[in-house]
N, C-alpha and C positions, 0 to 999 in steps of 0.2 A: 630575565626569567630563567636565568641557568638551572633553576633549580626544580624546574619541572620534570625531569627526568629520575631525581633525584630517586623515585621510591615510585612506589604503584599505584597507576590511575585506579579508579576505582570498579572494581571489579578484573583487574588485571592479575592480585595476589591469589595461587592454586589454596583454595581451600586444603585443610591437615586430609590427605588419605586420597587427593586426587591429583590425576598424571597433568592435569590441565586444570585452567582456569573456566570459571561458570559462563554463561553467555551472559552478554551486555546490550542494554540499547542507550544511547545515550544522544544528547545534543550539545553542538557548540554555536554558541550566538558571537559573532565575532566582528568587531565596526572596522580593522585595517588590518594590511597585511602582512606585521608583525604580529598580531593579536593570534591570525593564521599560523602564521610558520615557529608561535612560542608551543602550541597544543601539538598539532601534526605534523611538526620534525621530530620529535621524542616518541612520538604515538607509533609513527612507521617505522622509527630505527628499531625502535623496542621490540615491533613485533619482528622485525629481521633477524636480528639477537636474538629471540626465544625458540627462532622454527615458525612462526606464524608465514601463512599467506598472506600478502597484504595486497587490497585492493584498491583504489584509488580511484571515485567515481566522482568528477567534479569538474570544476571549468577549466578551458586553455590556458585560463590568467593565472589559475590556482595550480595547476599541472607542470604549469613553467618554473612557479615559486618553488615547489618542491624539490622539481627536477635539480634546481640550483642549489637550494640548499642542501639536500640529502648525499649529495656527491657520490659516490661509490655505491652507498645501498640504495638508490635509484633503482640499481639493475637488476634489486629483485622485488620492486614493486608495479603491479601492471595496472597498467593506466589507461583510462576509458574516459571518452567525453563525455558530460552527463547529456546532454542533449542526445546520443546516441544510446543510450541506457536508460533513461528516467522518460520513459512517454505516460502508457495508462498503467494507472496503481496494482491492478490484478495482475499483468503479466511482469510488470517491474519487480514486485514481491517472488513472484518465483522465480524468474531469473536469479535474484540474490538468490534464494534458498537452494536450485539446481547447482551453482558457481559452488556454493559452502560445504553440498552433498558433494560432491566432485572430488574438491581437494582436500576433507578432510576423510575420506572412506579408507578403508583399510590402511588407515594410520601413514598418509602421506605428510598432513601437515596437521598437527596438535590442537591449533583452533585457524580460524580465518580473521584476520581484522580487517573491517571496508571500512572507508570514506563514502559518505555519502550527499550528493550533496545533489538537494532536489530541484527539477526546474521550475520558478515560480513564471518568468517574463512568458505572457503572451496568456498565460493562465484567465478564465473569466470565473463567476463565483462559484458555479456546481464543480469547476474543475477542483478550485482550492477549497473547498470543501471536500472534496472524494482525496485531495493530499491528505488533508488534517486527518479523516479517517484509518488513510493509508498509516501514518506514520502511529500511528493507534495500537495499530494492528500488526505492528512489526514486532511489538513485544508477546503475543503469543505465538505469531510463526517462529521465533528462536531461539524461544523458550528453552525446547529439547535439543537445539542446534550447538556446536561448538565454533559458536561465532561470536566476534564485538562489533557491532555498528554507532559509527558517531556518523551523527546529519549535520552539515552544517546547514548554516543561516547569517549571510550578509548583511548585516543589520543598514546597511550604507545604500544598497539597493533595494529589500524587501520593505511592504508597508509592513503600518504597524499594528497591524490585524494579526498578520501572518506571524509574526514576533510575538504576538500574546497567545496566537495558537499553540505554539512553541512551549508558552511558559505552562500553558495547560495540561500541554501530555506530555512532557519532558520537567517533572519535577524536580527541585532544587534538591540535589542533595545535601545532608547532615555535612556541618561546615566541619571538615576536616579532610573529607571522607574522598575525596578526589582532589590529585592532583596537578590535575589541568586544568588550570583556571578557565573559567565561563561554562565548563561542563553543566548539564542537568543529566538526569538519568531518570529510567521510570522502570518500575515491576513490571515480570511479567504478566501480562493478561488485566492489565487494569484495565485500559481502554478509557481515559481519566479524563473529563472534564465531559464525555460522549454520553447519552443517551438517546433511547430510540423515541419518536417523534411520530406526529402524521407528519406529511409532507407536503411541501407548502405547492399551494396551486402553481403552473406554469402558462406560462401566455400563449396559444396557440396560434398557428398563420394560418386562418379558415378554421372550420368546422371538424369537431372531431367526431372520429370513429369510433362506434362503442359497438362490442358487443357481449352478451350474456351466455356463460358456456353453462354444460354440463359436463358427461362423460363421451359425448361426441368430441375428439381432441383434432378429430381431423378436418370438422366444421373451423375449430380456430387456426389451424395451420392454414387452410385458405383461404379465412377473414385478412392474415394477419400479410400473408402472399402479395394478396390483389391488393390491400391497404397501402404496401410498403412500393410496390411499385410505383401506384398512380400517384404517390407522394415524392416521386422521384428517384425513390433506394435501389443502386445495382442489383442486381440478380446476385453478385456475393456475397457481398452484405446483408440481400435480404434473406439468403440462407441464413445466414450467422444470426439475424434478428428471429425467424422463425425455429430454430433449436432451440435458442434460448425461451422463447416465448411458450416453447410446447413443453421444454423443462420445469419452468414455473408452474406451467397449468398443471400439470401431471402431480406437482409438491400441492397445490393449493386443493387438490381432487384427494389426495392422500390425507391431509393432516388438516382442513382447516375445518372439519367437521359436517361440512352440511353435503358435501357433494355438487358444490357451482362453485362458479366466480365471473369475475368481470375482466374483459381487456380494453384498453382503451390507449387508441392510434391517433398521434397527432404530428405536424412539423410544428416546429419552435425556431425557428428563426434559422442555423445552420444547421439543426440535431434533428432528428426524428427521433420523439419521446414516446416511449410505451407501456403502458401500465396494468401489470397481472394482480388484480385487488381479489380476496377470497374472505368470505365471512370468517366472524373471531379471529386470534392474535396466533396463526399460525407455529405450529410448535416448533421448535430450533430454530428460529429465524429472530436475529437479533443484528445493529448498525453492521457488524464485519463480517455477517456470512457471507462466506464464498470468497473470503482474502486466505483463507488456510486451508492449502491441498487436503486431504483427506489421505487417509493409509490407503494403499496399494491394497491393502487385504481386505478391505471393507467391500462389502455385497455394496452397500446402499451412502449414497451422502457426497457424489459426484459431479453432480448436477448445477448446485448452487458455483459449485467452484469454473466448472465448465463453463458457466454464464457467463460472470466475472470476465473470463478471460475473453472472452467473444466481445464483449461490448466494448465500448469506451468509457462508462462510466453504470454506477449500478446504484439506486439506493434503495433503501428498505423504511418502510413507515406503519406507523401502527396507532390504533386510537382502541378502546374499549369496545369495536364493535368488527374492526376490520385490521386486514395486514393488505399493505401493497409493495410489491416492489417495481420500481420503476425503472427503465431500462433507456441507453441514452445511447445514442450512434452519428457518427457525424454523417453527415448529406458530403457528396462530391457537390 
């Protein structure tokens, strides 16, 4: 596969009238570790050759291939375990995007290219579920970024669930159009094969806590307190559960119309799950609110991202009568 180098992956050629190339998000499906080293030894040299940062987020096995083969321009590629990089989707996403702001600001390095490569082993289904969202939602965070991301995907190790998630939001590009073989690539801002949902019930361990708010917010901050404790949750966690919970209540008290809602505390087996439900289909709130920072200059729309990042996992559901978003924290 000498000849993968040969010419520009897809989205790697500068558009007529621009200093740099557009952002990319892209995937590679890949079954052995030639298949590896035919795509991401031309991908990292390439961007050494151009000026690009190149970053390298993936396993020891894949880390070592590289190291061997890339020889020389190794040394200017920085390399990260993904185990130590890839935990929850909300703070992994801005990580990448702080790492991209960093090195590409005042014209240190022309674009950024990362390796991406997410941890599925040890994953249960809400986890790989909030991936698949994740990796959704990567093509609007860098959208406006001068960045290229390729995720890989082990085909030898991943089910083959996770591999047709893949083919869902990583569509096949136009055959010609890349040329690194097994690429897919996707628009930004599709969010393609997602939409938003009710949410499916969860199994509870005992009896859950429910309660109905209004514009007393400080009634659910102490529901949610005494709730999170007797349920087992540290004191800092259950900070991090009560901001987030009073954040939601506050969005569902603004925008859902009627002036209430519901919250509802339960354990699930290792997680303590919690649900801010507000009548009608809350306005802004759609599968990946709260994966994209918000401007720095914006008064209002901090909150949802805030959350995101506090929890371990977040999701959002909706029926023609109600919106919920439901909040997920692991128990020590």
């Amino acid at each position: 596969m000498s000849t993968v180098a040969a010419s520009y992956p897809q989205g790697d050629a500068p558009h007529p009238g621009e200093s740099a190339p557009q952002a990319a998000h892209q995937a590679l499906t890949y079954g052995s570790d030639e298949a590896f080293l035919a795509a991401m030894v031309p991908y990292c040299r390439g961007g050494v050759e151009a000026g690009d940062t190149v970053l390298a987020v993936t396993t020891r096995t894949n880390m070592d291939l590289l190291l061997e083969e890339l020889g020389d321009a190794a040394r200017h590629v920085e390399f990260v375990d993904a185990d130590d990089w890839c935990r929850t989707p909300g703070p992994t996403l801005s990580a990448y995007r702080r790492y991209v702001d960093q090195h590409t600001s005042r014209g240190r390095a022309r674009r950024v290219r990362v390796i991406s490569e997410p941890v599925w082993h040890g994953r249960d289904v809400l986890e790989a579920a909030e991936r698949t969202r994740y990796e959704s939602a990567l093509d609007a965070a860098f959208a406006d970024r001068r960045a290229r991301i390729v995720c890989l995907y082990d085909t030898r190790t991943l089910a083959e669930a996770v591999v047709a998630d893949v083919r869902r939001t990583h569509p096949a590009p136009p055959t010609g159009a890349s040329a690194l073989a097994g690429l897919r690539s996707t628009a930004p801002g599709t969010g393609r094969g997602l939409r938003q949902r009710p949410l499916e019930p969860v199994p509870a361990d005992g009896e859950e806590a429910v309660m109905r708010f209004g514009h007393d917010l400080s009634a659910v901050r102490a529901f949610v307190t005494e709730t999170a404790i007797t349920l087992g949750m540290p004191d800092d966690r259950t900070r991090r559960l009560v901001f987030a919970v009073n954040e939601l209540a506050t969005n569902a008290l603004q925008h859902g119309g009627e002036g209430k809602g519901r919250v509802t505390v339960r354990r699930c087996g290792a997680r303590l799950v919690c649900d801010v439900t507000s009548p009608r289909n809350t306005a802004g709130l759609d599968w990946y609110a709260g994966y994209l920072p918000p401007d720095p200059g914006q008064r209002r729309g901090h909150g949802l991202w805030a959350v995101r990042q506090l929890c371990d996992a977040m999701e959002v559901g909706a029926n023609s009568r109600e919106t919920t978003v439901r909040l997920h924290l692991t128990l020590p």
